[in-house]
C-alpha positions in Angstrom: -134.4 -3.5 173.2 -137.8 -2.8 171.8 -138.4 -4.4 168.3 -141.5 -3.3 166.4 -142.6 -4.4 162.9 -145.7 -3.5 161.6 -146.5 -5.1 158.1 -149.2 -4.3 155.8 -150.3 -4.8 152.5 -152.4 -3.4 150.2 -154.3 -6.6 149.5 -155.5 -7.7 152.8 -157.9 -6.0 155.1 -157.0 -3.6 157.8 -158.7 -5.4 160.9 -156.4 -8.7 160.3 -153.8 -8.6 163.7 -150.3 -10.6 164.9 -148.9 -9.7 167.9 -146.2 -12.0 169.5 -143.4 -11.5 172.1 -140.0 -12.8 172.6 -138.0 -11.9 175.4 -137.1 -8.2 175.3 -138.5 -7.9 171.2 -142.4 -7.4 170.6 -143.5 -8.0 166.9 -146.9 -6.5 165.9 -148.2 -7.5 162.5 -151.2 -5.1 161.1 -152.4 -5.5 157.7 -153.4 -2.0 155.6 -151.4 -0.5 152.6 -147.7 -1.5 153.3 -145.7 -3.4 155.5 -143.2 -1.7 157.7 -140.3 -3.2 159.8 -138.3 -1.3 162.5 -134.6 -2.5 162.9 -132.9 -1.8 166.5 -130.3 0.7 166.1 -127.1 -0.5 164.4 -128.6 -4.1 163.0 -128.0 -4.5 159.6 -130.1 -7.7 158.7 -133.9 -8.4 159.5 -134.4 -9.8 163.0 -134.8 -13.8 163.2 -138.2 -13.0 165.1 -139.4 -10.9 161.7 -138.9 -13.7 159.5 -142.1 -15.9 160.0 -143.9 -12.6 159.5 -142.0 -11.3 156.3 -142.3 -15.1 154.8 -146.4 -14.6 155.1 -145.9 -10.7 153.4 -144.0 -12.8 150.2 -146.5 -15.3 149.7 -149.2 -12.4 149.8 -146.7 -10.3 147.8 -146.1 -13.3 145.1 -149.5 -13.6 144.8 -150.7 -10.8 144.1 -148.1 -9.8 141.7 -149.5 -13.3 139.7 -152.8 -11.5 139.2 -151.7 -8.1 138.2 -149.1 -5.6 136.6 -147.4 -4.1 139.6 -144.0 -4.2 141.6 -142.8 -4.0 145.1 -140.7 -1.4 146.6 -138.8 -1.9 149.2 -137.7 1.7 151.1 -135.0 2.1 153.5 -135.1 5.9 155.4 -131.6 7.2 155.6 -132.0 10.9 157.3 -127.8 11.6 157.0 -125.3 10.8 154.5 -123.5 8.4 156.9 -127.1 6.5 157.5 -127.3 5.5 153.8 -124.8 2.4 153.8 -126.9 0.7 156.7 -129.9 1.5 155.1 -128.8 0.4 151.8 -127.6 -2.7 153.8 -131.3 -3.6 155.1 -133.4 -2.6 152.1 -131.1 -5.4 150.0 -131.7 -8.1 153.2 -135.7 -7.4 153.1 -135.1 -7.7 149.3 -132.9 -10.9 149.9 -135.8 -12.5 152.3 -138.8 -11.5 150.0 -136.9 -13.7 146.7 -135.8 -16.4 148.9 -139.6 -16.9 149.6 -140.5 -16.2 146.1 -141.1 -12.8 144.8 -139.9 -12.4 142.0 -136.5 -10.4 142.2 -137.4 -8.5 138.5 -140.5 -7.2 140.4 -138.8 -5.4 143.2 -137.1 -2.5 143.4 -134.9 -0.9 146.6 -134.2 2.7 147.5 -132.8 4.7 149.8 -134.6 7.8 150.7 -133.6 10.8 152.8 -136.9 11.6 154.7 -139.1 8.9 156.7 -138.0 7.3 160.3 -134.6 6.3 160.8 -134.1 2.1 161.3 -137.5 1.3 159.1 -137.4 -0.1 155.7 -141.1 0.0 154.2 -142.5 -2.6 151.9 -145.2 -1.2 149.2 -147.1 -2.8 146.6 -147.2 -0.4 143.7 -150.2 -1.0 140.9 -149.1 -0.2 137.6 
């Protein structure tokens, strides 16, 4: 299985890089606009390997949000009706892992969207 996250954010520059691997997974960390993160078919929560990676989106998430009016959305792509209970099932776990590291939960919002790739939930900073 071949795991790819890229994550991103609005506030960072686009040349910053992570790359690890772990057995069969690869994670790749870029930083631009957003932060993306690919689920292997089927998985419902946010790989273990991820984590580490999503904890450093949070803190630059939470701080951010300190210094200006904005919120985070956090996007699952569901491209058929039957896709929309998984992907409703992952946007709520990156939700769940973003709090837990402290962003605030009032600041974020989750949706399920028809178009986009299937198995990616997308992280974006929105300025108000």
């Amino acid at each position: 299985m071949r795991l790819t996250v890229f994550a991103a954010l609005l506030i960072l520059p686009v040349a910053s890089a992570f790359a690890a691997e772990t057995n069969s997974e690869t994670v790749h960390i870029s930083f631009a606009k957003r932060a993306e993160i690919g689920f292997a078919p089927g998985a419902e929560v946010v790989p273990a390997v991820v984590r580490p990676q999503l904890a450093h989106v949070a803190r630059e998430l939470k701080a951010a949000l300190a210094h200006e009016p904005a919120t985070v959305e956090v996007e699952a792509h569901a491209p058929t009706p039957e896709a929309r209970i998984l992907a409703l099932q992952r946007a709520v776990d990156v939700r769940g892992a973003l709090v837990d590291d402290g962003v605030p939960a009032e600041r974020i919002n989750v949706l399920v969207v028809r178009t986009g790739a299937p198995d990616t939930v997308i992280i974006y900073f929105r300025r108000h």
